[in-house]
BAKOL-583043 format. One record per residue (C-alpha): residue number from 1; z, y, x. Coordinates in steps of 0.25 Angstrom, whole numbers, plus 5000, padded with zeros to 4 digits. Layout:
// residues N
NUM/Z/Y/X
...
//
This chain:
// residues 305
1/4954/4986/5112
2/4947/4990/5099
3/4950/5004/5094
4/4944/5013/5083
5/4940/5027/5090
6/4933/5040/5088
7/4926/5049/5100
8/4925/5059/5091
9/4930/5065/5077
10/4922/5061/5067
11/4919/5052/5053
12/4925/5039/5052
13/4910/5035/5059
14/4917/5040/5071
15/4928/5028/5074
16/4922/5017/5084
17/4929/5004/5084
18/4929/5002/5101
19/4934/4996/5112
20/4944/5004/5119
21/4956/5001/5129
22/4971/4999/5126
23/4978/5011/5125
24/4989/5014/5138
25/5003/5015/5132
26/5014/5024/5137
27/5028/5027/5137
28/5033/5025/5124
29/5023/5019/5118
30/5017/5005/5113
31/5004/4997/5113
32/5002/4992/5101
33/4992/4980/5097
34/4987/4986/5082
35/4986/4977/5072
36/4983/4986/5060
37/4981/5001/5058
38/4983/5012/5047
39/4973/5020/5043
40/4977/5034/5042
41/4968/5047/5037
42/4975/5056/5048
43/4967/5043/5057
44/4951/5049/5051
45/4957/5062/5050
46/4960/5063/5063
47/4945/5054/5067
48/4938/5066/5060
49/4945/5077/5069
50/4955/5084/5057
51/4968/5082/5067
52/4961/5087/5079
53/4968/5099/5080
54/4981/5092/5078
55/4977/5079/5084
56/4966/5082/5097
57/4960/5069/5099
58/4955/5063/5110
59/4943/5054/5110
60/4939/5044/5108
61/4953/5042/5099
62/4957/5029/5093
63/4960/5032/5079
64/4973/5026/5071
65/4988/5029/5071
66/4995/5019/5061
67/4996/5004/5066
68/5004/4990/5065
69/5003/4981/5078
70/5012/4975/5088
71/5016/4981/5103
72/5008/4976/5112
73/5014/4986/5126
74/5027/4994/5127
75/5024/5007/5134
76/5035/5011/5143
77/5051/5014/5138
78/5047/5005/5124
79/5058/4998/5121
80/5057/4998/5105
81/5045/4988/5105
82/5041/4976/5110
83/5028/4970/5114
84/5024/4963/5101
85/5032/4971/5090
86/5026/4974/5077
87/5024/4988/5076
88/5017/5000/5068
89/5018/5015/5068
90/5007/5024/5075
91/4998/5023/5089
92/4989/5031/5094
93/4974/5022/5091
94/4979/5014/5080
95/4964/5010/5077
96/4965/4999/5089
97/4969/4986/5095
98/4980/4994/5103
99/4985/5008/5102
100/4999/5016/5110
101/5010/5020/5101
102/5023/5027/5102
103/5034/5020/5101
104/5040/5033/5093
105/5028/5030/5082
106/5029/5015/5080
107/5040/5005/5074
108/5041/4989/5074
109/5033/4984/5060
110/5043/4974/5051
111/5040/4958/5052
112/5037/4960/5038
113/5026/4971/5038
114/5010/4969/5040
115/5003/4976/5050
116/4994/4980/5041
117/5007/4987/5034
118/5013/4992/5044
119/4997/4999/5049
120/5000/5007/5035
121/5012/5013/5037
122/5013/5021/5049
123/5007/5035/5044
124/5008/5035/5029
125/5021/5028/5029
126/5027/5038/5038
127/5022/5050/5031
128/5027/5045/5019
129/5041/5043/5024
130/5043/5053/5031
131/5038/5064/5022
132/5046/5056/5008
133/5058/5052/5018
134/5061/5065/5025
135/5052/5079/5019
136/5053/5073/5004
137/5065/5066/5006
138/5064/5057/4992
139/5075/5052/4986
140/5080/5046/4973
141/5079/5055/4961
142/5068/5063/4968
143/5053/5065/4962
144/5041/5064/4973
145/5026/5067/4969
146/5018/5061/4980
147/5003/5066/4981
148/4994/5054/4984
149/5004/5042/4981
150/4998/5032/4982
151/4991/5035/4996
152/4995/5032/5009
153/5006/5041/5014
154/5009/5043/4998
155/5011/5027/4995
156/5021/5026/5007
157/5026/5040/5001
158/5028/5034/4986
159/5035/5023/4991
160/5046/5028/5002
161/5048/5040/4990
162/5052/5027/4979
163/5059/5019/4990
164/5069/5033/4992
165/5071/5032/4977
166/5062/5047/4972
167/5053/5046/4961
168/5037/5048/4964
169/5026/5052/4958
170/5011/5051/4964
171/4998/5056/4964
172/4988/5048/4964
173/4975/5043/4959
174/4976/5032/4947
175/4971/5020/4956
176/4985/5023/4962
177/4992/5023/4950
178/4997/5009/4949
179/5000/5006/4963
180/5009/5020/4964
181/5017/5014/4952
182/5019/5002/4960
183/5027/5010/4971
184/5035/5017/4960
185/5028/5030/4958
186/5033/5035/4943
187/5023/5043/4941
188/5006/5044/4947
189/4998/5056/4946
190/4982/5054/4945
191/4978/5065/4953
192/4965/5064/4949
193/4970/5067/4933
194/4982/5073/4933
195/4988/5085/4939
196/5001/5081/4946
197/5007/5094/4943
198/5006/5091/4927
199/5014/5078/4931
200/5025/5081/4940
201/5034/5094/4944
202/5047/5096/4948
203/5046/5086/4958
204/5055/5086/4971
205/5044/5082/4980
206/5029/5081/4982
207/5022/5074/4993
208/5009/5078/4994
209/4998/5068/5002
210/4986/5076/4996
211/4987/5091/5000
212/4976/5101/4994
213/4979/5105/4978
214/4990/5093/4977
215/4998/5102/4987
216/4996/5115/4982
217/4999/5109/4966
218/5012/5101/4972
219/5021/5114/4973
220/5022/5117/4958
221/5028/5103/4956
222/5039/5100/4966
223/5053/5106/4962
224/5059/5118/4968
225/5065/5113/4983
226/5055/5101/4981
227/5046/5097/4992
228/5033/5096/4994
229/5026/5090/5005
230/5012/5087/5009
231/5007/5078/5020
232/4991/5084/5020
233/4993/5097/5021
234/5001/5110/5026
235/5011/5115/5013
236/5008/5128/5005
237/5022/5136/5008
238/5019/5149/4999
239/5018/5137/4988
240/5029/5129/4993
241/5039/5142/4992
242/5034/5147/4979
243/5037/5133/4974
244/5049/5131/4980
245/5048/5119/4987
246/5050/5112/5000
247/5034/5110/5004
248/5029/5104/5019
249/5018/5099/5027
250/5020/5084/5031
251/5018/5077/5044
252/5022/5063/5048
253/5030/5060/5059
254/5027/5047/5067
255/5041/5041/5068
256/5044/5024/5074
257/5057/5027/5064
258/5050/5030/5052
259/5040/5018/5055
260/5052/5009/5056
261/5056/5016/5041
262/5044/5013/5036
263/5042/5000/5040
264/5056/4998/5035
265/5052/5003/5020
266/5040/4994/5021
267/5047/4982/5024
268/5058/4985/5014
269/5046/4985/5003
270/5049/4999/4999
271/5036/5004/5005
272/5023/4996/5004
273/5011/5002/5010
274/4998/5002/5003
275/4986/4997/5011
276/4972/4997/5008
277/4965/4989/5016
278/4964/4984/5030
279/4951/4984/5038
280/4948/4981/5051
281/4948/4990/5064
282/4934/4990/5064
283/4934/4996/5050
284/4941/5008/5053
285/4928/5018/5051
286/4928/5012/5037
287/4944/5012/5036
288/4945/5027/5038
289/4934/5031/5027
290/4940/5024/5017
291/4955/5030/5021
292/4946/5044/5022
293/4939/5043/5008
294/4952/5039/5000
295/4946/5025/4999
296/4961/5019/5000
297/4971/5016/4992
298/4981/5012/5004
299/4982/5011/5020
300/4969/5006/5028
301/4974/4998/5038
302/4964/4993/5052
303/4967/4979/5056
304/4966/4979/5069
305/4970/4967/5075
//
C-alpha cells in the first residue's frame, strides 16, 4: 500500500510518499481502508521532532491521525463494526491506503456525511467539544471570547458554544469577519487592530487557541469564578489566582462517544466544518506547509482513495 513516511525528524522535505505493507491489526482493533485524511499541526509538529519527548517515534513513522474510510478487517473480540462500515475517528498512519485503529477511538460516520467531512472532524471537533461541553460548560445566558475563531478547533468551538445557547465573541483577523458572523458570533475582534481587552471584560469564559501575550492579556477580562482555558499552553496560576478565576491547561481526550456526538451535531446541521481545500496523497509535503505557515482558512483534507 501507499503510505506518507518520515526516517527521520525533519522539514516537510522529509515525508516520502512509499510503498509499504498493510499494517497487522490486533485485539480491539480495525483495519480501515482510508478514503480521506485530516490534516492536523500536531501531524508536522510532531514530523519535525517537538513531541519526541511526549511521543518517542519509531521509524520510519507513517504520519496522520484523523481519517474517514470503511472497515476493511475486524481484529479480535470486535463486535461493534462490520467489515464494510463507514467510519471515522483516529488510527495510527492515517497518511495511507490502510491504517489500524482502536475501536475505543472510532465511531460509524452518518449516511448523510462526506468522507471529506468526516476526515475534518476527528481532532478539532473533539477539542472543541470537549473543552466548550465539559471545562467551559456553555450555556444559554453565558458570554464566551474565543481566541482564534474562526480556526479550526475555534470554528468547531464557535459553533457547539451557539448550538448550547451562550453568546460568543471572536478574535480573529478581518478576512474572517464575514464568515464568523455567519455562525452567529455577535461580535469579532481584529486582532491585528484592536486590543481585545478594550472590547470585551467581564466575561464568564475565555477559550484561548493562541497562547503567548493572548493568554497572559486574558486574565484581566474574565469575571471573578470565570474560566479560562487554553489549548496551546500550560496556564499562569499566580495570574489565575490574583484574578480570581478558574484557569487550565487543555488536552483532548480520544473518545468513539464523543465521535458519535460530533457526528450527531453535524448531521443535525448545528456544526458545519470549514474545509479548505483537498489535495491528493501525494501532496502531502505541500498540504503540511500550507497548514504550517497559516495559509489556510479551514481543514486540509488528503484524498486518498
Amino acid at each position: 500500500m501507499k503510505a506518507v513516511r518520515i526516517h527521520e525528524y525533519g522539514d516537510a522535505g522529509a515525508l516520502k510518499l512509499e510503498e509499504t505493507p498493510r499494517p497487522k491489526i490486533t485485539a480491539g482493533q480495525i483495519l480501515v481502508k482510508i478514503r480521506d485524511a485530516g490534516v492536523n499541526p500536531v501531524d508536522w509538529k510532531i514530523r519535525e521532532g517537538r513531541l519526541k519527548d511526549r511521543m518517542p517515534a519509531s521509524f520510519p513513522l507513517t504520519i496522520g491521525q484523523d481519517f474517514a474510510g470503511e472497515v476493511a478487517e475486524l481484529g479480535n473480540g470486535v463486535d461493534r463494526f462490520a467489515v464494510g462500515d463507514r467510519v471515522f475517528g483516529f488510527a495510527t498512519g492515517a497518511y495511507a491506503e490502510y491504517a489500524a485503529a482502536s475501536v475505543s477511538e472510532v465511531a460509524k460516520a452518518p449516511q448523510s456525511m462526506s468522507f471529506e467531512v468526516a476526515a475534518s472532524l476527528p481532532t478539532a471537533g473533539l477539542t472543541a467539544l470537549q473543552l466548550i461541553r465539559d471545562v467551559v460548560k456553555a450555556r444559554k445566558g453565558m458570554t464566551i471570547l474565543i481566541h482564534g475563531a474562526a480556526g479550526g478547533v475555534g470554528s468547531f468551538a464557535t459553533q457547539i458554544a451557539r448550538g448550547l445557547g451562550a453568546k460568543v465573541i471572536g478574535t480573529a483577523a478581518d478576512e474572517d469577519v464575514s464568515y464568523l458572523k455567519s455562525l452567529g458570533v455577535e461580535q469579532v475582534i481584529d486582532y491585528k487592530r484592536e486590543r481585545f481587552e478594550d472590547k470585551a471584560r467581564e466575561l464568564d469564559a475565555v477559550v484561548d487557541l493562541v497562547g503567548g501575550d493572548t493568554l497572559a492579556r486574558s486574565y484581566s477580562i474574565v469575571k471573578k469564578g470565570g474560566v479560562l482555558v487554553s489549548t496551546v499552553q500550560q496556564v499562569d496560576e499566580s495570574a489565575a489566582k490574583q484574578a480570581g478565576v478558574n484557569a487550565s491547561y487543555f488536552i483532548m481526550k480520544r473518545s468513539a462517544q464523543d465521535l458519535a456526538e460530533l457526528a450527531k451535531l453535524v448531521d443535525q446541521g448545528v456544526v458545519k466544518p470549514r474545509v479548505s481545500r483537498t489535495m491528493d496523497l501525494a501532496q502531502a509535503k505541500d498540504a503540511q506547509e500550507l497548514s504550517e505557515t497559516g495559509q489556510s482558512h479551514g481543514k486540509f483534507i488528503l484524498k486518498v482513495a
